[in-house]
N, C-alpha and C positions, 0 to 999 in steps of 0.2 A: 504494500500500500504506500504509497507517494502523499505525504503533508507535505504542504508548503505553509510556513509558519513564516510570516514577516516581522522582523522582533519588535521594528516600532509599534505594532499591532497587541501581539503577546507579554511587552514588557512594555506597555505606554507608560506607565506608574513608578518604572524605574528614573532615578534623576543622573543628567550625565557627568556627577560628579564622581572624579575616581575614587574607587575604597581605598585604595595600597597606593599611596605614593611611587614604591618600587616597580609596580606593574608597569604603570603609567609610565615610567622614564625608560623600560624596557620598550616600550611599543613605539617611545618618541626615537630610540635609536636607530628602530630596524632602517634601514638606509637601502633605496633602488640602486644607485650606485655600486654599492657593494653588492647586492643581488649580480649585476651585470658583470660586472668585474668579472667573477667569478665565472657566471655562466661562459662567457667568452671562452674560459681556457678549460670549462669541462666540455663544451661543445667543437671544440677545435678550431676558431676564431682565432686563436692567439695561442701562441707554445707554451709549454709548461717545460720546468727542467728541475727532475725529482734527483741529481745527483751524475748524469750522463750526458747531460746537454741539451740542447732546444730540442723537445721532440711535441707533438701534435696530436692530443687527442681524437684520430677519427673517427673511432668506430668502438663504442662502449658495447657492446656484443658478448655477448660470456665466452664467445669461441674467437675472438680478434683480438691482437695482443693489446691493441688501447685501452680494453679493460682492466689488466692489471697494471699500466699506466696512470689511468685512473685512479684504481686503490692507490696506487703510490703517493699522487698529486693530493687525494683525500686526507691521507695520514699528516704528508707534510702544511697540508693547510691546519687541521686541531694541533698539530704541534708549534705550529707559528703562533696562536692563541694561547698556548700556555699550558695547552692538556699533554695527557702522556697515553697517546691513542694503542690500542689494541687492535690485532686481526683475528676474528673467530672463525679459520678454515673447514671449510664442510665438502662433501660430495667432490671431491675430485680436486679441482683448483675453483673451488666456492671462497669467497674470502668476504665476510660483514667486516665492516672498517666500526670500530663504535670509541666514542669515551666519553669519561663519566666526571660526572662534578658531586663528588658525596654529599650527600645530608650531614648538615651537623648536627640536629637533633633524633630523625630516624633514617639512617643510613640505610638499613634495611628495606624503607619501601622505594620502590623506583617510578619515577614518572620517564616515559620516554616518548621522544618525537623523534620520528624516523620517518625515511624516504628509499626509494632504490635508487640505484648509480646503476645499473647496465640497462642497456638500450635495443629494440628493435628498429628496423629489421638488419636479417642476417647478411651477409655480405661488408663490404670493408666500410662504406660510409651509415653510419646511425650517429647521428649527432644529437636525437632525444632530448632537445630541448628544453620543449613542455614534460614528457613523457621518460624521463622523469628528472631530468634538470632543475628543473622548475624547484621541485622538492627538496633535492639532494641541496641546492645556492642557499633555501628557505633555513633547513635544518643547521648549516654552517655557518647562517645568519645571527640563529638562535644561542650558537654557540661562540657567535662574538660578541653579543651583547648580554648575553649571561653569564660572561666571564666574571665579569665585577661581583656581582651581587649572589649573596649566600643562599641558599632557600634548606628547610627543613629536611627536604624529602631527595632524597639522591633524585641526578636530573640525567640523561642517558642519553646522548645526539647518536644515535644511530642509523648506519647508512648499509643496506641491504643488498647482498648480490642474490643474483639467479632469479629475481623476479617473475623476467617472462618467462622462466622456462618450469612456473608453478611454484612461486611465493616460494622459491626450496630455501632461502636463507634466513629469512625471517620465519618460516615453520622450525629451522635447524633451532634456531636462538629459544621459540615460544614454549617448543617440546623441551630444552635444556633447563629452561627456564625453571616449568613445571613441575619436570622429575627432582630439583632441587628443591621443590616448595619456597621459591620466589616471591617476594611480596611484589607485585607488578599494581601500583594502583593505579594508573592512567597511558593510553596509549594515544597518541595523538599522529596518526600518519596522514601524511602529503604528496599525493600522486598525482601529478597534470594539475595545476594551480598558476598556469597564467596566461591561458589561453581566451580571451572574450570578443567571440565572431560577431557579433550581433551588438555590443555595448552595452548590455540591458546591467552590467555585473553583478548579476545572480550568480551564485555557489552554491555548494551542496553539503550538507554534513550525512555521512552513513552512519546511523547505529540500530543496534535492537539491541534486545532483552538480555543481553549477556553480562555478567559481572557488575563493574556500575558504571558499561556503557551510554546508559539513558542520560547517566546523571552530568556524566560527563559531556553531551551532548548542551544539557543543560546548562552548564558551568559557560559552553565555547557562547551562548547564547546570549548566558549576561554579559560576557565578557566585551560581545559584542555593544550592547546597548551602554553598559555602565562608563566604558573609556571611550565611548563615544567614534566608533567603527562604524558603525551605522551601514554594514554590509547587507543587502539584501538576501537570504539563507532560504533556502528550501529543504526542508528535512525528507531523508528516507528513510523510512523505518515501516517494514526492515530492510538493512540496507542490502548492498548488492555483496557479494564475496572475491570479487573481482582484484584486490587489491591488498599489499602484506597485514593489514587490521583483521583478517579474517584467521589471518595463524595465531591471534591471539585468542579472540573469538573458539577456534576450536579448543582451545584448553581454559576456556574458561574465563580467559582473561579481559576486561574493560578496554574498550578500546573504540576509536571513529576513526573516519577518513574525511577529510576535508578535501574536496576536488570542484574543481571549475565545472560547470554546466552541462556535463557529460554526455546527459538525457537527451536533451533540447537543444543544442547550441555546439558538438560534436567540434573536436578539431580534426580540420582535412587532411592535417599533414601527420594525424595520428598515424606511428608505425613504418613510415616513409623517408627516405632520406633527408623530403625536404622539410621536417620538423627542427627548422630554424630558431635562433635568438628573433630575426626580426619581422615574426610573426607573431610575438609575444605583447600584451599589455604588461606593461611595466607599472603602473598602476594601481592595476586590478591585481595584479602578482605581488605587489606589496601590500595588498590590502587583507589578502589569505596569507600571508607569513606571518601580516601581526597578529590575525586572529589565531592562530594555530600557535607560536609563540607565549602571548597572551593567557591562550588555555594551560598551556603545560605549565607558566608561569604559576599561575593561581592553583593548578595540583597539585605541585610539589610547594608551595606555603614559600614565599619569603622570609626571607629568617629576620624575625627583630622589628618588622614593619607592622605597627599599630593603626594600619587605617588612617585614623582621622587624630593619632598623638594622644597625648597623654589629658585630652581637655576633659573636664568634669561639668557635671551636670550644673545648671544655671550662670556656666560661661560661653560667650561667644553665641554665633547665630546656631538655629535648633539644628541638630542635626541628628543622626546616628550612624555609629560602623558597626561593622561585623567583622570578626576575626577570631581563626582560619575561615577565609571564605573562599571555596566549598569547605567544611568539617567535616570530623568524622563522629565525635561521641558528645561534643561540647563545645557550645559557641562562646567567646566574650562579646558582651554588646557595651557598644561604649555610648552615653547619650552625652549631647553636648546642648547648652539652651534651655531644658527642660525645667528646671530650676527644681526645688525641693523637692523629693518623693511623700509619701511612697509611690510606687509605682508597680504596673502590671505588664508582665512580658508574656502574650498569647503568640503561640505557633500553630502556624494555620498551615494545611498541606494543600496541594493542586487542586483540590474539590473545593473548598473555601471550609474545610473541617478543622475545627479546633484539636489538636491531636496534644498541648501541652500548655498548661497556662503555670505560670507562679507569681508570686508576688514577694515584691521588696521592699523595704524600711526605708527612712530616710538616710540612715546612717549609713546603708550597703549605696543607694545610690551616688551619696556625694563622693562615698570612695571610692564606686567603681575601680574597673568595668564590673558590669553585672554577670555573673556565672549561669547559664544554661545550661541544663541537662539534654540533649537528645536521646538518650539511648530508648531501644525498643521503638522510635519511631521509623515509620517505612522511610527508605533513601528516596532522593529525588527535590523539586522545588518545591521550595515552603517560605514563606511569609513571617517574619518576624516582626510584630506589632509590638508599640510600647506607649502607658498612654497613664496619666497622671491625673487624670479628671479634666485639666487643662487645657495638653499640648498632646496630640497623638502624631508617631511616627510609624514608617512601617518602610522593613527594605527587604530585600530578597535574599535568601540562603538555598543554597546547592550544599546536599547531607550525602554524603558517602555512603555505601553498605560500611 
């Protein structure tokens, strides 16, 4: 079944005031420029020289040597960044390029945004652009402007071989993943993200019912409205299998794919040599990297980032944050403006259902933030009201499984 959900529609009530400051300076970063840059020398535009000299990306193809050219040019680009990249070899000369920025508070769970790097079609020139350039530039994007900033939850730039020849790299990683009992809390992949035949720049989020797919859907959604992206989205759900989110999908795992208009608005030069750089919206291809960005941002928690600061209630204009937003068992709500409590904090689920109400003293409010319990509520979009007889506020939360 195909929703189309336009968020100024669905989230009209959100305001576009950013929660997290860090998010925010993360999406002011993502740079087209740097998109481009990049693209040029993974598309063979421009030479790359991994340690042998000028040599030329042609043909990213799992059976032409440009793809292990590629991994090569991959690794040394996260090492120029400051990581210390990995190769996870599979199936024959399979090779995922990945590295990781740990959590400092749970190391253990991992949010990861990944893309593939080999390219159709077969023969010497695939220059894969859109298909999956696009992604791979996105992902290495993510991983330049997330260098800086710390977040909770280990963050994962992953970059996938053997794609076309049936998702084999990223199923290698998802099935590894699993047999170790991996805490994987968000998958965010980026396949064909900047291609817009028609201009309409609609996109597409895949998810279903697997893991906390939905929620995470949910999360890409505010992410969109709240920092003010203001992307048009069309959701499917459920989505298609088409693409490496599906290898996580089979074991279990939470995960989307973020892709340009695939349905309705098809790229021509899908699969074809001439899947070029300069058949791309530059654009619209920054507009899905920040939203994809953005999301993985907000799942794996900036570390230390209070929303809206340390302000207390009946300072400053009215306001309220939420943080961890998404959470998992427990939200802080910070009110700012409200002046003296007590006060009532109702959790209201996607139905307009009260699923948790409590109430606060004056003394709990002026010292804030105020402590919520989630647990036992179903995951997914819920409603966080706060209302003093006075002043009612009310902002949005995305709840983990």
């Amino acid at each position: 079944m195909r929703n189309f959900l336009l968020p100024f529609v669905l989230f009209a009530c959100l305001t576009a005031r950013p929660q997290v400051a860090a998010v925010q300076q993360l999406l002011d970063a993502v740079n087209a420029d740097s998109l481009v840059w990049r693209a040029q020398r993974l598309t063979g535009q421009v030479a790359v020289d991994v340690g042998s000299g000028a040599q030329t990306i042609v043909s990213r193809n799992s059976f032409q040597p440009g793809n292990a050219l590629a991994e090569a040019w991959l690794q040394q680009e996260f090492s120029r960044m400051g990581y210390a990249p990995t190769v996870q070899a599979f199936s024959g000369n399979g090779a995922n390029v990945l590295a990781e920025k740990p959590g400092l508070m749970h190391p253990e769970r991992k949010v990861i945004i990944c893309a593939h790097y080999d390219a159709m079609p077969g023969g010497t020139t695939a220059p894969g652009a859109d298909d999956d350039g696009s992604g791979v530039c996105a992902v290495l994007e993510a991983a330049r402007v997330m260098a800086g900033q710390e977040f909770e939850n280990t963050v994962v730039f992953a970059l996938w071989d053997k794609e076309e020849q049936g998702m084999l790299g990223s199923a290698y990683y998802a099935s590894a993943a699993a047999g170790n009992d991996e805490q994987i809390t968000a998958v965010v992949n980026m396949d064909a993200i900047g291609y817009d035949g028609n201009g309409d720049g609609l996109m597409r989020i895949h998810a279903r019912a697997v893991g906390s797919s939905i929620a995470i859907k949910d999360s890409a959604l505010v992410v969109n409205t709240t920092y003010g992206l203001d992307l048009p989205i069309a959701i499917n759900d459920p989505g298609e299998t088409y693409s490496d989110h599906a290898s996580f999908w089979d074991e279990g795992y939470g995960a989307i794919l973020v892709i340009e208009d695939f349905d309705d608005d098809p790229n021509p030069h899908y699969h074809t040599p001439s899947d070029r750089l300069e058949f791309m919206d530059t654009v619209y291809w920054q507009g899905l990297t920040r939203l994809a960005i953005g999301t993985a941002a907000v799942m794996a928690v900036p570390y230390g980032s209070a929303g809206i600061g340390e302000a207390r209630a009946g300072e400053g204009p009215l306001s309220m944050g939420l943080f961890p937003n998404p959470a998992l068992q427990r939200v802080a709500v910070r009110l700012q403006g409200m002046g003296a409590g007590p006060v009532k904090i109702t959790v209201v689920d996607a139905t307009g259902r009260t699923v948790r109400a409590a109430r606060f003293s004056q003394g709990a409010v002026m010292a804030g933030p105020l402590q919520v319990d989630l647990g036992g509520i179903a995951p997914g979009l819920l409603s966080i009201r706060a209302n003093n007889g006075n002043s009612a506020l009310v902002e949005r939360l995305v709840l983990l499984p």
